[in-house]
Short mmCIF file of the C-alpha atoms (twelve columns), coordinates in Angstrom:
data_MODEL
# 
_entry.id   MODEL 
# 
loop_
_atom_site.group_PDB 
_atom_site.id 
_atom_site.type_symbol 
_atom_site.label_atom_id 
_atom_site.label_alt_id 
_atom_site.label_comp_id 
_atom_site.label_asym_id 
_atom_site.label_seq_id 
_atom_site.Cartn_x 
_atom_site.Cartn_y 
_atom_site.Cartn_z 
_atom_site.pdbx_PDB_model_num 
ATOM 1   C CA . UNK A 1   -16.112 4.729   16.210  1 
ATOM 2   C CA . UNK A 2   -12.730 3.940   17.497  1 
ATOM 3   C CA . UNK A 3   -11.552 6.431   20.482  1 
ATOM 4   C CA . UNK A 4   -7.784  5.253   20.390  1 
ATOM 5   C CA . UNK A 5   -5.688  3.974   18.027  1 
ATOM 6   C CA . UNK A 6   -2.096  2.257   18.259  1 
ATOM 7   C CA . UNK A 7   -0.444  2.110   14.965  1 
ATOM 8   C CA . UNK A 8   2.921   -0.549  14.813  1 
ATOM 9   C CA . UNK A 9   4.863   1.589   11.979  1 
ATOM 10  C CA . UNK A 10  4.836   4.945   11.562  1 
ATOM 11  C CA . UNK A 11  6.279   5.493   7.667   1 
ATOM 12  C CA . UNK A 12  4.535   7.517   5.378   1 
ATOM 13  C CA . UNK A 13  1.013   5.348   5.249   1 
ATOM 14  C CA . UNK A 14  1.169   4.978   8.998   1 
ATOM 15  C CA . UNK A 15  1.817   8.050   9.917   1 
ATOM 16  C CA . UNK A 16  -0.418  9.754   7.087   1 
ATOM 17  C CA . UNK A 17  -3.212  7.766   8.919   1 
ATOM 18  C CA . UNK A 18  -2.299  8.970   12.415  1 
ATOM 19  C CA . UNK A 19  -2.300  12.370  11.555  1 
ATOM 20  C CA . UNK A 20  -5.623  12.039  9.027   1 
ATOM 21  C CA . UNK A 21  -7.417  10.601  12.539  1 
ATOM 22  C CA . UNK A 22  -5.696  12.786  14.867  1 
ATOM 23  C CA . UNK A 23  -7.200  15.724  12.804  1 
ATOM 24  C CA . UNK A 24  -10.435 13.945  14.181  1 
ATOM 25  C CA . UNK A 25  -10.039 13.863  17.633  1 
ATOM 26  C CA . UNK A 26  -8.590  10.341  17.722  1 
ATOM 27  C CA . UNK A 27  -6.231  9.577   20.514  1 
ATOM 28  C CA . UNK A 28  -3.189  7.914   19.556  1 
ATOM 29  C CA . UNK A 29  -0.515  5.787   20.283  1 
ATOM 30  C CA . UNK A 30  2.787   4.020   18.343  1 
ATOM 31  C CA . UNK A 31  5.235   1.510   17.918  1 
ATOM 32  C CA . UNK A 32  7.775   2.085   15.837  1 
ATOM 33  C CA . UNK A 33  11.533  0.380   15.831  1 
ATOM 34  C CA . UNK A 34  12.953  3.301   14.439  1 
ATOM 35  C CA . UNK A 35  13.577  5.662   17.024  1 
ATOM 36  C CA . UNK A 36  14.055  9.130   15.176  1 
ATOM 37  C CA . UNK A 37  10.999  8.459   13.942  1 
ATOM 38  C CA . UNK A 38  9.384   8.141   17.186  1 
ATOM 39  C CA . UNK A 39  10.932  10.812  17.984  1 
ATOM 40  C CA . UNK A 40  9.602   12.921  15.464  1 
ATOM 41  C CA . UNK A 41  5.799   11.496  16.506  1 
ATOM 42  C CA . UNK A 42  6.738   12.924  19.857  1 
ATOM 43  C CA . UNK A 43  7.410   16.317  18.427  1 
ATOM 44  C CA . UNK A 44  4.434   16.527  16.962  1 
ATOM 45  C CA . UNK A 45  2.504   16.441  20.428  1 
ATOM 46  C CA . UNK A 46  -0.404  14.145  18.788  1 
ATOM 47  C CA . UNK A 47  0.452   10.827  20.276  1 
ATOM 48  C CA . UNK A 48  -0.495  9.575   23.595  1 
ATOM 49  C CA . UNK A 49  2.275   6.999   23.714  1 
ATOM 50  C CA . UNK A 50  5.048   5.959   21.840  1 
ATOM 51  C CA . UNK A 51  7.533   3.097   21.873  1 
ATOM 52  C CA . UNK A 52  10.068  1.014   20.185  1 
ATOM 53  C CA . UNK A 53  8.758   -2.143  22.911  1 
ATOM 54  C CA . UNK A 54  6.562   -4.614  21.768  1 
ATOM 55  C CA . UNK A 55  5.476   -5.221  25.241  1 
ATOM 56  C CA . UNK A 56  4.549   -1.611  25.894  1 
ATOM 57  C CA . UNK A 57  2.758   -1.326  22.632  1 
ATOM 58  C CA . UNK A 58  0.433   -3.945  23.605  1 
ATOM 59  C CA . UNK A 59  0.228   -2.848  27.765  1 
ATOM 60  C CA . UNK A 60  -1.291  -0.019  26.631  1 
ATOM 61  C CA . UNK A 61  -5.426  0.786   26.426  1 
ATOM 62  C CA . UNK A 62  -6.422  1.585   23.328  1 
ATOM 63  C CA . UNK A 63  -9.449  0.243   21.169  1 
ATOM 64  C CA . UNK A 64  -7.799  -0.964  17.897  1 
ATOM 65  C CA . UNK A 65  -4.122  -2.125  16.506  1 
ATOM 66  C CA . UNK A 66  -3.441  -0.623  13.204  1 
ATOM 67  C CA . UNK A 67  -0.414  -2.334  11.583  1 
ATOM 68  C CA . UNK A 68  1.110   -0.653  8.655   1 
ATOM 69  C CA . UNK A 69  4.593   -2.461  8.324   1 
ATOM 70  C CA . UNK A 70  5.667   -4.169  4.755   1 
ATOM 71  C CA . UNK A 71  3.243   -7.134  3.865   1 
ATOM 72  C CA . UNK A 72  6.157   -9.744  5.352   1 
ATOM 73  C CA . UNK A 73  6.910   -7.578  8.649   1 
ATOM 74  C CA . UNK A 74  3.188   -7.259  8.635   1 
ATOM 75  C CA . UNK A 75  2.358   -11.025 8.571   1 
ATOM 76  C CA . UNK A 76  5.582   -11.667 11.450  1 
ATOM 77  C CA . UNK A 77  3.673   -9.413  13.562  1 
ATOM 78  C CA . UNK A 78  0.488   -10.770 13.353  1 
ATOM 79  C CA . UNK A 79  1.735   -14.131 13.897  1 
ATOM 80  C CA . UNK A 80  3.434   -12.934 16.938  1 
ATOM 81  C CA . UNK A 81  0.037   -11.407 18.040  1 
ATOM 82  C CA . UNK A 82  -1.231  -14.758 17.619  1 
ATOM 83  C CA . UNK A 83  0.967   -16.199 19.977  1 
ATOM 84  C CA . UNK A 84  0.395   -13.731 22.428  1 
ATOM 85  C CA . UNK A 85  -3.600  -14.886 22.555  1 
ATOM 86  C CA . UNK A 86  -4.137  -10.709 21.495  1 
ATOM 87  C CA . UNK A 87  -8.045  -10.309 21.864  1 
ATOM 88  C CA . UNK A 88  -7.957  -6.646  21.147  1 
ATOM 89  C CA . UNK A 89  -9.142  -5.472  16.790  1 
ATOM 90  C CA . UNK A 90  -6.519  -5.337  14.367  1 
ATOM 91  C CA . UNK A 91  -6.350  -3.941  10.705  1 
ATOM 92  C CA . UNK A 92  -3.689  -3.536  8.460   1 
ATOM 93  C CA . UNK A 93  -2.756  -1.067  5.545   1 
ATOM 94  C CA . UNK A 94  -0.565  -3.847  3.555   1 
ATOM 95  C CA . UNK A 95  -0.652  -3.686  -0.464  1 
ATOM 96  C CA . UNK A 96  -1.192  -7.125  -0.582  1 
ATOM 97  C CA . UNK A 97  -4.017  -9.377  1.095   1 
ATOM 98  C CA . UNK A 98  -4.350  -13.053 0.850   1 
ATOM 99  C CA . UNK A 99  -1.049  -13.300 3.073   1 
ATOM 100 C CA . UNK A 100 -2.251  -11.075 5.805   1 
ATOM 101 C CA . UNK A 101 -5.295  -12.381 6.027   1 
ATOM 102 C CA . UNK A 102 -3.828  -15.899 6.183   1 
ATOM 103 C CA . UNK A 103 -1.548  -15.068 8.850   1 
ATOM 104 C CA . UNK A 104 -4.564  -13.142 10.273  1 
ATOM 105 C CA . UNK A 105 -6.621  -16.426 10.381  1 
ATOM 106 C CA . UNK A 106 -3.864  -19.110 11.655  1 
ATOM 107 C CA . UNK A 107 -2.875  -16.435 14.079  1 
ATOM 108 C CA . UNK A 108 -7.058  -16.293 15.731  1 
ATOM 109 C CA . UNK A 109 -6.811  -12.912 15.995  1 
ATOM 110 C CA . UNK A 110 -9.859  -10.493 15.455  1 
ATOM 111 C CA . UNK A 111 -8.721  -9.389  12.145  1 
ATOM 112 C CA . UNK A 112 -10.058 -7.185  8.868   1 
ATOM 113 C CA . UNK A 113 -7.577  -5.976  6.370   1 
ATOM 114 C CA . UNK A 114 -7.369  -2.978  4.786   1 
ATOM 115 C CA . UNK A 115 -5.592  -1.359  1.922   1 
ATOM 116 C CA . UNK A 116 -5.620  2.834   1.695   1 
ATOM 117 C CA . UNK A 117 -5.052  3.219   -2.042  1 
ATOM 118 C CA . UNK A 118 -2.964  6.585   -2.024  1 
ATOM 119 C CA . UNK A 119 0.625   6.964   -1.555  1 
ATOM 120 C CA . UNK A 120 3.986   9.114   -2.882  1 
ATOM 121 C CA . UNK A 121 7.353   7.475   -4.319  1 
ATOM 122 C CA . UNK A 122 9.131   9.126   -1.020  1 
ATOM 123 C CA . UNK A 123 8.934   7.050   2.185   1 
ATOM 124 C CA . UNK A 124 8.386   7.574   5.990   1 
ATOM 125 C CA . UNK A 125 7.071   9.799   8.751   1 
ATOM 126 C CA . UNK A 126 9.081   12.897  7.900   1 
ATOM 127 C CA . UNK A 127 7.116   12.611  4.495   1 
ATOM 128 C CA . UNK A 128 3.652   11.978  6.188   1 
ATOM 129 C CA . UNK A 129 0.727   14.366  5.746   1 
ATOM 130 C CA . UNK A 130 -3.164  14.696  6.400   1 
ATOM 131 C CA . UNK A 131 -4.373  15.052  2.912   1 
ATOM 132 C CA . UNK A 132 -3.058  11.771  1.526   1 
ATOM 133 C CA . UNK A 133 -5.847  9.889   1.230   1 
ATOM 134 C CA . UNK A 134 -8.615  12.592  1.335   1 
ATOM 135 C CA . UNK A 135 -10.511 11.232  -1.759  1 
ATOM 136 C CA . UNK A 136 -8.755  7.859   -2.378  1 
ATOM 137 C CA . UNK A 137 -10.189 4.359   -1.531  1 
ATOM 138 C CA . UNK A 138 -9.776  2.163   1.007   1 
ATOM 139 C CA . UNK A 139 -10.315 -1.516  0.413   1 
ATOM 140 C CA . UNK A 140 -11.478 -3.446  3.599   1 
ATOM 141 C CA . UNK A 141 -11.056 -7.144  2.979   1 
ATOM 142 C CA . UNK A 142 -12.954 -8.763  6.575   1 
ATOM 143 C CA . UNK A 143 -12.089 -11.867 8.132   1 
ATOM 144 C CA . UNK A 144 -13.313 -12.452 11.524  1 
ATOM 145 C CA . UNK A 145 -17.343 -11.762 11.872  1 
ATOM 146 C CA . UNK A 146 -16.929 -10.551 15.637  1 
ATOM 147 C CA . UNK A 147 -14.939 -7.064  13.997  1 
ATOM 148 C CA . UNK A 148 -16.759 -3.927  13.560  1 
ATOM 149 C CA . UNK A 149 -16.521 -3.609  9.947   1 
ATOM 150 C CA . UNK A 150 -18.874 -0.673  10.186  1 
ATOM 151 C CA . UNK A 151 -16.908 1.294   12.989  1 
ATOM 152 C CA . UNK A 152 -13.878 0.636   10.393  1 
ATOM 153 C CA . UNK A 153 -15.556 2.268   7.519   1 
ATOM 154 C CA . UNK A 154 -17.002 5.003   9.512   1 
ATOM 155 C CA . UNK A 155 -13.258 5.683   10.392  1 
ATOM 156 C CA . UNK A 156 -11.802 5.982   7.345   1 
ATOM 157 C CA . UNK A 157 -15.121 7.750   5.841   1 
ATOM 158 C CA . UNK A 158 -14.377 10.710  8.552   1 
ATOM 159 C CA . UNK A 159 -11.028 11.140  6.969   1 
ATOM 160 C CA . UNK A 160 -12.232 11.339  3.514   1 
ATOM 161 C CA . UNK A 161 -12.072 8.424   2.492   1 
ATOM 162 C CA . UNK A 162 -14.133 6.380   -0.206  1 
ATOM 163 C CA . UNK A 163 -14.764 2.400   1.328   1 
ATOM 164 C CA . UNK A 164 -15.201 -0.615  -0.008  1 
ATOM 165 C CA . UNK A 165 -14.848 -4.269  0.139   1 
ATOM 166 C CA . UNK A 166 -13.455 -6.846  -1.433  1 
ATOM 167 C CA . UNK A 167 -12.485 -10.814 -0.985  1 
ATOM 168 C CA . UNK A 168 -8.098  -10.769 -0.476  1 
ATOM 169 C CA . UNK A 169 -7.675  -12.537 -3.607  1 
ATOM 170 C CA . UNK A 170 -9.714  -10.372 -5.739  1 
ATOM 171 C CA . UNK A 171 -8.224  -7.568  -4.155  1 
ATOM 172 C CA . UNK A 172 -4.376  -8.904  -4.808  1 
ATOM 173 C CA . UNK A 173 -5.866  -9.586  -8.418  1 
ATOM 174 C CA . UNK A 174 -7.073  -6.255  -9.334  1 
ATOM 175 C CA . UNK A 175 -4.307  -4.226  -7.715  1 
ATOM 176 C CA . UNK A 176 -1.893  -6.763  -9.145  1 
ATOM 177 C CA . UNK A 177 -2.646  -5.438  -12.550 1 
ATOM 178 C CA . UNK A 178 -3.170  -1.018  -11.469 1 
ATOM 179 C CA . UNK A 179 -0.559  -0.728  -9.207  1 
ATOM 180 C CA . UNK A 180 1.893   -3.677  -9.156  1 
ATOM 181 C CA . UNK A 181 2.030   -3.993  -12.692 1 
ATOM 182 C CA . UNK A 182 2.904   -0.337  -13.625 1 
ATOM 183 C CA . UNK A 183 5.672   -0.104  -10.572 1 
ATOM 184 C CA . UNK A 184 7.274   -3.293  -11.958 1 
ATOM 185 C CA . UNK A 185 7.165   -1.910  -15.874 1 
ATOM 186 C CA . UNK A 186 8.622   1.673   -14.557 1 
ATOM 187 C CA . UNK A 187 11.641  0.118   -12.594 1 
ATOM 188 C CA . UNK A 188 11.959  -2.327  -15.538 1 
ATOM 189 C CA . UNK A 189 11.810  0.985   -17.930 1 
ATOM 190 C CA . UNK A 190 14.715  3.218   -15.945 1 
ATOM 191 C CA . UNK A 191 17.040  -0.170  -15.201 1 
ATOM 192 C CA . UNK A 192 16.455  -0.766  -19.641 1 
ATOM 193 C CA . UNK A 193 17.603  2.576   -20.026 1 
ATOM 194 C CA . UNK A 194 20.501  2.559   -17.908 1 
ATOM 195 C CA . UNK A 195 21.355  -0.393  -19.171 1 
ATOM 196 C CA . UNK A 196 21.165  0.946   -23.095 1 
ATOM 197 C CA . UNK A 197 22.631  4.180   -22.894 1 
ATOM 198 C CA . UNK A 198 22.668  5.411   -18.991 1 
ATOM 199 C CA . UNK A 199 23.673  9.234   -20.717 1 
ATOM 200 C CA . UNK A 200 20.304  9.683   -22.189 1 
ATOM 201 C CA . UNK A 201 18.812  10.115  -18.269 1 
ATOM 202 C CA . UNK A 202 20.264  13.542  -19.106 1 
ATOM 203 C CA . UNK A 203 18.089  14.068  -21.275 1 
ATOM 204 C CA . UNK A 204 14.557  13.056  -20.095 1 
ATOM 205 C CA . UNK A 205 11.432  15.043  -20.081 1 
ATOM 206 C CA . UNK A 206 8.366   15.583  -18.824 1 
ATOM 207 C CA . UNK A 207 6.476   12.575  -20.180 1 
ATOM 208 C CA . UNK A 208 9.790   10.066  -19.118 1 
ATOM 209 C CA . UNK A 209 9.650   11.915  -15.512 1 
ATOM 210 C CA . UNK A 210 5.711   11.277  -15.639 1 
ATOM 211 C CA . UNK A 211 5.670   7.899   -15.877 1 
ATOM 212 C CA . UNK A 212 9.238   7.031   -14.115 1 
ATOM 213 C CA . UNK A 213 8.463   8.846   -11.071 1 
ATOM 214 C CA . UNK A 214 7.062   5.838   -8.824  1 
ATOM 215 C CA . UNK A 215 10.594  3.783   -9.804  1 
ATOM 216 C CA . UNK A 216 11.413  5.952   -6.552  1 
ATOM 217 C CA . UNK A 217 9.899   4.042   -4.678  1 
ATOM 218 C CA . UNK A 218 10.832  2.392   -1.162  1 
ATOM 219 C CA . UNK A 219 12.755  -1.132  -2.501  1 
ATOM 220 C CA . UNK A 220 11.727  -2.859  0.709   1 
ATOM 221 C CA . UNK A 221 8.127   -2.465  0.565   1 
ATOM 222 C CA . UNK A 222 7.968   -3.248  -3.581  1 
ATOM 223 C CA . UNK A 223 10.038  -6.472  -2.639  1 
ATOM 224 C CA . UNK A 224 7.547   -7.470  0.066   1 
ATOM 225 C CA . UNK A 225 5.280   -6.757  -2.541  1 
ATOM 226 C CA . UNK A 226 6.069   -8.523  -5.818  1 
ATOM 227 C CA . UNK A 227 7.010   -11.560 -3.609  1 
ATOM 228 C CA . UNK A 228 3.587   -11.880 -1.663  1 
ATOM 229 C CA . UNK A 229 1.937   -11.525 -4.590  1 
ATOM 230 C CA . UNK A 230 3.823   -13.606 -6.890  1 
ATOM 231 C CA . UNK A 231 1.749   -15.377 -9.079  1 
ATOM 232 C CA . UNK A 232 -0.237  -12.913 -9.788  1 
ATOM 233 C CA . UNK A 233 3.007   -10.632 -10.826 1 
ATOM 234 C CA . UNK A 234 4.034   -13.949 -12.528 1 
ATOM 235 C CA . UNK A 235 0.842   -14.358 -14.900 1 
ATOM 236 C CA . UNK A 236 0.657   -10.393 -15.449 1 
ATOM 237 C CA . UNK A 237 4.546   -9.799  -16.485 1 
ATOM 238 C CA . UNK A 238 3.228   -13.046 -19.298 1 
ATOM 239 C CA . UNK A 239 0.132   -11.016 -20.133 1 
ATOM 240 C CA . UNK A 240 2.384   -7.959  -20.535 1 
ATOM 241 C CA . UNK A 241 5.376   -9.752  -22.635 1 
ATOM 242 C CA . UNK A 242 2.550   -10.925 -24.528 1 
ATOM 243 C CA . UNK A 243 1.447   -7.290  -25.183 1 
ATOM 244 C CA . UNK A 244 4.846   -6.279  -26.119 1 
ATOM 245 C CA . UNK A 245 5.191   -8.655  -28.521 1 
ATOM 246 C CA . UNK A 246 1.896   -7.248  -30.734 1 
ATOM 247 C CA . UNK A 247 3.938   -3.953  -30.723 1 
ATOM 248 C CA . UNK A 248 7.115   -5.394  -31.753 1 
ATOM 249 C CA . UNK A 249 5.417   -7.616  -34.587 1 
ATOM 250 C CA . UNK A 250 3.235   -4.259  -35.370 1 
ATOM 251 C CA . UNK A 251 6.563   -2.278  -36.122 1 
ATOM 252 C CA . UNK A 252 8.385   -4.991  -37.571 1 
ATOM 253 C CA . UNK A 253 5.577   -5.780  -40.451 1 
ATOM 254 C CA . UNK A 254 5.220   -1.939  -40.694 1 
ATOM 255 C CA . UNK A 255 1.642   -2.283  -39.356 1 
ATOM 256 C CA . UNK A 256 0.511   1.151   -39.133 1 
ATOM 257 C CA . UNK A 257 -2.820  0.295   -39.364 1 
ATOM 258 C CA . UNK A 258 -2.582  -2.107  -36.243 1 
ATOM 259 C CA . UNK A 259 -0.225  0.462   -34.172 1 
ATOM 260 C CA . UNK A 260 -2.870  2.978   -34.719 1 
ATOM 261 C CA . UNK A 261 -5.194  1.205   -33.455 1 
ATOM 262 C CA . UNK A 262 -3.684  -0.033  -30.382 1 
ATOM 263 C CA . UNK A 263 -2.666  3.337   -29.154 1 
ATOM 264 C CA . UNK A 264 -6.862  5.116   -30.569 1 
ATOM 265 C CA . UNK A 265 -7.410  2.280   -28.031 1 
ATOM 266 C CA . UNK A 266 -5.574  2.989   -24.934 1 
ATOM 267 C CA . UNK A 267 -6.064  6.572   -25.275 1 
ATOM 268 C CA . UNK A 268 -9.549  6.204   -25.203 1 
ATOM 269 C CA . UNK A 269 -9.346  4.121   -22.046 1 
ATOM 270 C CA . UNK A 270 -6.811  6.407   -20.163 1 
ATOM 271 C CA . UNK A 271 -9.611  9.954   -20.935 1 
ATOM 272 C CA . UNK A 272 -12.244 7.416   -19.166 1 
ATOM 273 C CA . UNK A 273 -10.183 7.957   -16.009 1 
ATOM 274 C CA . UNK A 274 -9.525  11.269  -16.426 1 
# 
């Protein structure tokens, strides 16, 4: 198990991590640019260290680098690891894989990604807390045979955590179509709205609140996002025109029987994951 962990980027995932290990009896360090946050990290009295130097961060003696950055600061920092010659582990917590683990390989660092599938629509450390990924998955994707995949698992399994692993393409695949795919349609869903009639946001619900709620999200990381995984946002957003264009044909033709069906369908899918 690791003894000490340096995290570069203490936002909500980061620092939702630090405190979910800290809980454990994990030592801790951080880098973070943004110094109120470190600041805040300090207040809490769980980390060892904390900086806003590069230099420092990597001085320091701990057992494994944990970046959680967006994917493109993410893959900067690895490739600056790289040419450092940095012998020391590293993971990740970046939404998207092939990239990182690219980076990750050109870079020769001792690399294996990972992906904790939790999160809220609010960002940073204020917003951290130990719970949020008690129960959730965590995708490890490894690269480099010399890391101790099993030490990582064991880590996040202390925390709560359900692990498993996956090749980075499959993983940018599947997570392409549950989590990529339904941020894109919800910012696409508020922006049509305010677009139409902006008024009627006066007027929402439960249901439109529901299913808006992650179009809160943090722009930078969903731009990191969408871009690193492109063409598998690019093929998806066809699959999904495609799928709007049954419904639209359905309720032109009057089609009840066909709209029924569609929607006997998905509801029977969405009580599976219930």
């Amino acid at each position: 198990m690791f003894k000490h962990i340096a995290f570069a980027g203490l936002g909500l995932i980061g620092g939702s991590l630090a405190l979910s290990f800290a809980e454990r009896g994990v030592k801790l360090s951080a880098y973070d640019l943004n110094t109120d946050t470190l600041a805040k990290a300090v207040k809490t009295g769980l980390f060892e260290y904390a900086t806003d130097d590069i230099d420092e961060l990597l001085s320091l003696d701990f057992d494994l680098l944990y970046i959680c950055l967006p994917v493109r600061s993410a893959c900067e920092f690895i490739t600056e690891l790289g040419r450092r010659k940095f012998t020391k582990p590293v993971t990740d917590a970046s939404s998207t894989k092939a990239d990182v683990a690219s980076a990750a390989k050109q870079a020769g660092i001792t690399f294996c990604g990972g992906h904790p599938i939790a999160g809220k629509e609010v960002s940073g450390f204020a917003n951290a807390e130990v719970g949020l990924f008690k129960g959730a998955y965590h995708i490890l994707t490894p690269l480099s045979p010399e890391f101790d995949t099993q030490a990582l698992r064991e880590l996040h399994e202390a925390a709560g955590m359900k692990v498993t692993i996956m090749e980075p393409e499959q993983h940018d695949r599947i997570f392409g179509l549950v989590s990529h795919l339904p941020h894109i349609t919800a910012f696409a869903m508020v922006q049509t709205v305010s677009a139409v009639d902006i008024d009627a946001l006066n007027y929402t619900g439960a249901g439109f609140k529901d299913f808006s709620r992650i179009a809160a999200s943090d722009p930078r990381m969903w731009t990191d996002i969408f871009l690193e995984n492109d063409k598998n946002m690019i093929d998806l957003i066809d699959s999904y025109i495609a799928e709007m264009e049954r419904w639209k044909n359905a309720i032109q033709n009057s089609d009840e029987k066909a709209m029924y069906q569609m929607i006997e369908h998905a509801a029977e899918l969405r009580r599976r994951l219930s």
